[in-house]
C-alpha positions as CSV (number, residue, x, y, z in Angstrom):
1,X,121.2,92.6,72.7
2,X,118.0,93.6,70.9
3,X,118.0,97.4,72.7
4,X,120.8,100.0,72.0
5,X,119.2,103.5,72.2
6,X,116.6,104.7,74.2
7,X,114.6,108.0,74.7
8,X,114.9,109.8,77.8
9,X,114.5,113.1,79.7
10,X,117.9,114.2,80.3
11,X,119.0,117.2,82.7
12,X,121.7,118.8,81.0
13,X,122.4,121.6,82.8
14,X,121.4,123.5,86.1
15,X,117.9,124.6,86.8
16,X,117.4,123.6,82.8
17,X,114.4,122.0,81.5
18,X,113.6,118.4,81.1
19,X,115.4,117.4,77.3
20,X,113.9,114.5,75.4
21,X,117.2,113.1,73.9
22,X,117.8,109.4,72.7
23,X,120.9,107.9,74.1
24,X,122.9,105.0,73.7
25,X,123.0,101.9,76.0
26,X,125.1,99.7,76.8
27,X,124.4,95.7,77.6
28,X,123.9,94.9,81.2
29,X,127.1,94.0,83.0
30,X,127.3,91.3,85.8
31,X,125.3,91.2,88.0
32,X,122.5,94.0,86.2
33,X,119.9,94.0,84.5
34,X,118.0,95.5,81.3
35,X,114.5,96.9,82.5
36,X,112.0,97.7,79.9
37,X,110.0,100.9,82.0
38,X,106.4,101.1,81.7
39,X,105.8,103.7,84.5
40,X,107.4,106.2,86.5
41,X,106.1,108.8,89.1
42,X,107.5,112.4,88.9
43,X,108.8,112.7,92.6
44,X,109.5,115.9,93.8
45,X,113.4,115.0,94.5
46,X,113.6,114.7,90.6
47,X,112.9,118.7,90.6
48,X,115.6,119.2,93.7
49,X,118.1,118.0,90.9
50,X,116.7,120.2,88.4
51,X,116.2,123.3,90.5
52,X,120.2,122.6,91.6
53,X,119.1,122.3,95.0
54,X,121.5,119.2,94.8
55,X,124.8,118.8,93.9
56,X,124.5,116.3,91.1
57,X,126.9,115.0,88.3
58,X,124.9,116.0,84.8
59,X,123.7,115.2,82.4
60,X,121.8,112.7,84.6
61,X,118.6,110.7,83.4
62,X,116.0,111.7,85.9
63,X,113.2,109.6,87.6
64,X,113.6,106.7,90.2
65,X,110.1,105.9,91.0
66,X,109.5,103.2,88.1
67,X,107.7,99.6,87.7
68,X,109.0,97.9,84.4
69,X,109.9,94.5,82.7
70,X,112.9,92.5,83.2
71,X,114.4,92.5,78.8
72,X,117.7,90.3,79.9
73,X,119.7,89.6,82.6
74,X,123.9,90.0,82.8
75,X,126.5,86.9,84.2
76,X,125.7,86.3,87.6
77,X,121.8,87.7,88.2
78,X,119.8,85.9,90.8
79,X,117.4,88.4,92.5
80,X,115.2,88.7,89.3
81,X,114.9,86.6,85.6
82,X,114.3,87.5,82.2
83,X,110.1,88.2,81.8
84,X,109.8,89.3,85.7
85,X,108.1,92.6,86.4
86,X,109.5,94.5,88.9
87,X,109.3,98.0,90.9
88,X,112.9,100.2,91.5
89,X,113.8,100.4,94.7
90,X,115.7,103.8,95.1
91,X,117.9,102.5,97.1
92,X,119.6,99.6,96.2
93,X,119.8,96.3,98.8
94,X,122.5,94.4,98.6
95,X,121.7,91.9,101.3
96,X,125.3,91.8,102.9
97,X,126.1,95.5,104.0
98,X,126.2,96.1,108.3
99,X,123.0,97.9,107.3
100,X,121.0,95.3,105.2
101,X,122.2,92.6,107.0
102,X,120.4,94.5,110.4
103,X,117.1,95.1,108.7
104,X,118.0,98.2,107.5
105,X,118.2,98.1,104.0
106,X,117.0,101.8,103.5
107,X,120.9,102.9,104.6
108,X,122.0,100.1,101.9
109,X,125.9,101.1,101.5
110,X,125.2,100.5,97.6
111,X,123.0,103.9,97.7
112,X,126.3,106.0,97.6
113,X,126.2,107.0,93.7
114,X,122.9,108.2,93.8
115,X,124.4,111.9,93.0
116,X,126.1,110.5,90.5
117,X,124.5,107.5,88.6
118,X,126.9,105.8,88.5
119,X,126.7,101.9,88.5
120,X,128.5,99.9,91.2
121,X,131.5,99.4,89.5
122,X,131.9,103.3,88.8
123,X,130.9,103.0,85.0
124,X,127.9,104.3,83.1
125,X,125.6,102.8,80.8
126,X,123.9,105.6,79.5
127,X,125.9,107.7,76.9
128,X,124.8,110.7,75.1
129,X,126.4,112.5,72.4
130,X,129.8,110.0,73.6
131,X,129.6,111.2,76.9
132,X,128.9,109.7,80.0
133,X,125.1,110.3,81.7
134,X,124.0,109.1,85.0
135,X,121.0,107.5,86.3
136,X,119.3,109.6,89.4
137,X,119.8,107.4,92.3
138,X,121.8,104.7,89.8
139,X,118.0,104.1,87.9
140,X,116.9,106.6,85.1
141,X,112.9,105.6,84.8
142,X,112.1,108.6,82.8
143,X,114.1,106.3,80.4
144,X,112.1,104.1,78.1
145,X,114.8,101.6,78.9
146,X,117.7,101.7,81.4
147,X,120.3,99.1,82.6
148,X,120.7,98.8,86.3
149,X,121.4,96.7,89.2
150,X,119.6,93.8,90.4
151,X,119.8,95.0,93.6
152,X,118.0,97.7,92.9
153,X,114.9,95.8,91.6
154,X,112.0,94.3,93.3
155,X,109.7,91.6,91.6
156,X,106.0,92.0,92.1
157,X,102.9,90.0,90.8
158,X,102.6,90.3,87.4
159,X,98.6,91.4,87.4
160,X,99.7,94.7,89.3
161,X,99.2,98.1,86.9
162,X,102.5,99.3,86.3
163,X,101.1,103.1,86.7
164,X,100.1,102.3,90.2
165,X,102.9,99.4,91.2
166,X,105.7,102.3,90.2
167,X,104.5,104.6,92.9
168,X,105.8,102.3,95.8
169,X,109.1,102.9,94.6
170,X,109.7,106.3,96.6
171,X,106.8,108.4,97.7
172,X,104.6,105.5,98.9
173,X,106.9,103.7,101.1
174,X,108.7,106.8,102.2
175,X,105.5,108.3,103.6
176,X,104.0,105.2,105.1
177,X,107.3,104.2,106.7
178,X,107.6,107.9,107.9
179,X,104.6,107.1,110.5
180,X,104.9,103.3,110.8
181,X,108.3,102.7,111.2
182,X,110.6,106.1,111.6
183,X,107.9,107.6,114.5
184,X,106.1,104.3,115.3
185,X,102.3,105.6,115.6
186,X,100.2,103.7,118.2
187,X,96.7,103.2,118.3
188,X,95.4,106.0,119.8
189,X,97.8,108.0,119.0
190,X,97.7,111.9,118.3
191,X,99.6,112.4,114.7
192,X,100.5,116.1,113.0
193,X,101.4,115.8,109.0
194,X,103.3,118.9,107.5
195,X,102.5,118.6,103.9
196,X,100.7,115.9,102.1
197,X,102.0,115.2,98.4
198,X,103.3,112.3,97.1
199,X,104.8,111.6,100.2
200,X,103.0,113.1,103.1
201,X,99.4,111.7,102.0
202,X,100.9,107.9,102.5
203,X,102.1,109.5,105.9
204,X,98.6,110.3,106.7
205,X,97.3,106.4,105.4
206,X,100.4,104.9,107.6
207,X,99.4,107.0,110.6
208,X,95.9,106.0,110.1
209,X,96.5,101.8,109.5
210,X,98.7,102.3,113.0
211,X,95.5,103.2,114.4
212,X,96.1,106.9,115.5
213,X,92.8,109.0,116.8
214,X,93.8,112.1,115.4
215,X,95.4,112.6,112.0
216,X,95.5,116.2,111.2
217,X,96.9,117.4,108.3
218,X,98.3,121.1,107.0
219,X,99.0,122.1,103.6
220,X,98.2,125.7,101.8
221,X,96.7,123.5,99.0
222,X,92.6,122.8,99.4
223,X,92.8,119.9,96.6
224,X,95.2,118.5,99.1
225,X,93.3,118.6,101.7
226,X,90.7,117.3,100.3
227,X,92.5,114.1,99.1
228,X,94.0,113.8,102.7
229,X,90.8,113.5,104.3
230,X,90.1,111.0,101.6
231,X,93.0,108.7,103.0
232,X,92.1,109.6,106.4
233,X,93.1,112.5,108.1
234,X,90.6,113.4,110.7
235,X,91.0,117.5,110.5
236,X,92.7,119.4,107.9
237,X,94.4,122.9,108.3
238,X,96.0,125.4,105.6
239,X,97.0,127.3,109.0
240,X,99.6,125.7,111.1
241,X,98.5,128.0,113.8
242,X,94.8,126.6,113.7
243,X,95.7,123.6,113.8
244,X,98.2,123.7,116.8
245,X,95.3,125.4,118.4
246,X,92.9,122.3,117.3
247,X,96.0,120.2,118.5
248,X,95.7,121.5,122.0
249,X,92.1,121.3,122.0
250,X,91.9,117.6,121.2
251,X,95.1,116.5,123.7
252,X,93.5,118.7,126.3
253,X,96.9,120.4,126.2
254,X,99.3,116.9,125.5
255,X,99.7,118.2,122.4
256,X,100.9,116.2,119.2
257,X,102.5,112.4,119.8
258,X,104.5,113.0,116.6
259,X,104.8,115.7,114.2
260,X,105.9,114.3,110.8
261,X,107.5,117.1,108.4
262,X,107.0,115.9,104.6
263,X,106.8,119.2,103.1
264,X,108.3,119.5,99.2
265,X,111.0,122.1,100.6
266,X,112.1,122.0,104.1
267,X,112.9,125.4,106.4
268,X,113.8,126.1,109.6
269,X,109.9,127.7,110.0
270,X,109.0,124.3,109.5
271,X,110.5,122.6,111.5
272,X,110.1,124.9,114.5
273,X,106.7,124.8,113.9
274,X,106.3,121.1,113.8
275,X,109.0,120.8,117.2
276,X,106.5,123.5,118.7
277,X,103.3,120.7,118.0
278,X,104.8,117.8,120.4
279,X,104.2,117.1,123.8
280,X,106.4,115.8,126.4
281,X,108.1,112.6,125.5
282,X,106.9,112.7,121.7
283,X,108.8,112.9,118.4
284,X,109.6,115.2,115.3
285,X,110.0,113.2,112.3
286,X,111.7,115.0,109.6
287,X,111.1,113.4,106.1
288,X,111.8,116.0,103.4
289,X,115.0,117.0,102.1
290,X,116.4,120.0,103.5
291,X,119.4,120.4,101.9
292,X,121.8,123.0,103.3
293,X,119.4,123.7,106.0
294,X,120.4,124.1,109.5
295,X,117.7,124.6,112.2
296,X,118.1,126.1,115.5
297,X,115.6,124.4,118.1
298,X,115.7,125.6,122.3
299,X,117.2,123.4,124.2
300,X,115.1,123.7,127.2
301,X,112.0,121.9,125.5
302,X,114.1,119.7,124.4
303,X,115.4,118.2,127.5
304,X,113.2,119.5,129.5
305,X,110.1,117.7,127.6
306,X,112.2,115.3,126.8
307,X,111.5,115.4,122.8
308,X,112.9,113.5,119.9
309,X,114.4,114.4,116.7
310,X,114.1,112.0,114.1
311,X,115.5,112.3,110.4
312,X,114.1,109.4,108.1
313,X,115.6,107.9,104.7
314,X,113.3,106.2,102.6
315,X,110.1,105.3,105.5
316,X,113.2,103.5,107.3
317,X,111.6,100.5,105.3
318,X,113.8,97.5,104.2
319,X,112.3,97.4,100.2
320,X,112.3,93.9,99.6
321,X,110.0,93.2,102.3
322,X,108.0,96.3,102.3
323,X,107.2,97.1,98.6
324,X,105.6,94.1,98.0
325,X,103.6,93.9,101.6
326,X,102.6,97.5,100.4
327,X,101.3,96.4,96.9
328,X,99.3,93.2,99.0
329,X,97.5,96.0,101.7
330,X,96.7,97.8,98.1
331,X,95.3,94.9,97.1
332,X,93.3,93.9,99.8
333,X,91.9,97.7,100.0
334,X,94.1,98.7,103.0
335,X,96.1,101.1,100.9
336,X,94.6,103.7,98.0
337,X,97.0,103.9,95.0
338,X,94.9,104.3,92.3
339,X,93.6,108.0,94.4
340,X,96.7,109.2,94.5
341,X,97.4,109.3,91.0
342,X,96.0,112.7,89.9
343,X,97.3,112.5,85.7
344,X,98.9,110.4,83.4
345,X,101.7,112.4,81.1
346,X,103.8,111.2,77.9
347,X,107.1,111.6,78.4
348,X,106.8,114.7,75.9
349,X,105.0,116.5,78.5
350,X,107.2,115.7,81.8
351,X,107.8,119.8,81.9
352,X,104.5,120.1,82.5
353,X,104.4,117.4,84.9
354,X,106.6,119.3,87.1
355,X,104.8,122.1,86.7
356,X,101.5,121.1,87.6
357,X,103.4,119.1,91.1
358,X,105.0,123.0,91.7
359,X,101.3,124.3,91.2
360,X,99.7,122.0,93.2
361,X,97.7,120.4,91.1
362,X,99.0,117.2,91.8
363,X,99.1,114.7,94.6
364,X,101.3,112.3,92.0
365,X,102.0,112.4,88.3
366,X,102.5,109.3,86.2
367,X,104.4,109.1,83.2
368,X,103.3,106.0,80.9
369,X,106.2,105.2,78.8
370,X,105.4,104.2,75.3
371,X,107.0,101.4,73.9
């Protein structure tokens, strides 16, 4: 095999920094496959790892959200071939689980290492300083190269920018799915956003494409705003409070047909305040990670009004269908990708990546690897 090291950002500690560290490799196994990694997005589930919000095996090479180059191919690959380009899918499909196999390859049973990066067979390939180092979510994209499943790649059209192909990998799909698929906006439709990131702005574009009226967003962070409107939100608020009240006003007193929460760090204020938005018969749709969180709602409302509670993994999209459907709206103008990219970083300069996301300067950061 022509690759044996690669540079990385490592977490090697908790709540450290991001270490630039070259690591050994090993050869792709059966059934995986060596990815060459062009781009990656710095997802803000990257910094929940670093921040020890999750518990995590370390060191772990960060980054899932990546578009990359098929090097070589292990015994036994069909999915993909040497050459292909490809986007990660951050869970991996294997096709044959009692979840893939009923369309819902976003619970693939293949997903359970994430926390430790480990590959399917419960070995590592990256190694650093002779020890063992995982792959967030059994990827690694802030690696230059990485070995990892086939079932966790994608192919896409080669002609697709890898900065802008890498960010259907997580954020994109998550957020679309979110209002397409986990709350299932109708035209028409009355559609709250908490938070509008990486994540929640492709909330705001699904709710929009579904064909909702109203599309109101809330963040504390004008640039934000300003992008949502951009990708079609119809009001935006810093003030949940306002906009309830513009909520109210609009529904003649219906309020919200769905509230979806896709904040960077879930609390029970949130999601109170989101539960408090929807109107009788109408859903909550919780997409950001609240880990260790437990929320108290009333019961009363709840029966009463006959709301919904809905978690979401990953846009409860199946990935081999819906990152490449995603990257064909993109194309035919149906989707903005290139907006949401706010700055390219070198790897060198992934601290300050994460910075500038915490800072909100951000709606996504790209990391170009070089090669």
């Amino acid at each position: 095999m022509g690759v044996s090291k690669t540079r990385a950002a490592v977490l090697l500690e908790p709540q450290g920094r991001w270490e630039i560290r070259e690591l050994d490799l090993d050869p792709p196994r059966a059934n995986e496959v060596l990815v060459r990694v062009m781009a990656t997005g710095l997802c803000h589930s990257d910094e929940h790892v670093r921040s020890s919000a999750t518990r995590t095996r370390l060191p772990m090479v960060g980054g899932h959200e990546g578009a990359g180059i098929v090097e070589e191919v292990g015994p036994g690959v069909t999915r993909v071939a040497k050459g292909d380009h490809i986007v990660t899918s951050f869970i991996p499909v294997c096709g044959r689980c009692r979840y893939c196999s009923t369309g819902r390859q976003n619970l693939c049973d293949d997903g359970k290492n994430a926390q430790t990066g480990a590959l399917l067979d419960g070995t590592y390939r990256f190694h650093l300083d002779g020890k063992d180092a995982g792959g967030m979510c059994v990827l690694g994209t802030f690696s230059q190269y990485m070995v990892i499943s086939e079932n966790s790649c994608v192919k896409v059209d080669d002609d697709l920018p890898f900065d802008v192909a890498c960010l259907v990998g997580c954020g994109v799909t998550t957020g679309w799915g979110s209002a397409v698929y986990a709350a299932k906006v109708r035209p028409g439709d009355t559609v709250v956003v908490f938070g509008v990131g990486g994540v929640g702005i492709n909330a705001v574009q699904g709710a929009r494409y579904a064909g909702a009226k109203h599309v109101i967003a809330i963040d504390p962070v004008e640039f934000k705003l300003e992008m949502a409107q951009v990708c079609g939100a119809t009001h935006v608020f810093r003030d949940p409070e306002a906009a309830k009240e513009e909520v109210i006003r609009l529904t003649r007193g219906q309020l919200a047909d769905h509230c979806i929460l896709t904040v960077g760090v879930m609390t029970e204020e949130v999601v109170t305040q989101g539960f408090d938005m929807i109107g009788k018969d109408c859903q909550l749709t919780i997409t950001g990670i609240g880990y260790g969180l437990t929320v108290h709602l009333p019961g009363a409302p709840m029966a009463g009004w006959q709301k919904r509670v809905q978690g979401v993994c990953f846009g409860a999209a199946n990935p081999l269908y819906d990152i490449p459907k995603l990257l064909d709206l993109y194309r035919a103008g149906d989707l903005k990708l290139d907006e949401l990219i706010t700055r390219r970083y070198r790897l060198e300069e992934i601290n300050q990546g994460y910075q500038d996301l915490l800072d909100g300067k951000n709606i996504r950061g790209v990391v170009i690897h070089e090669h």
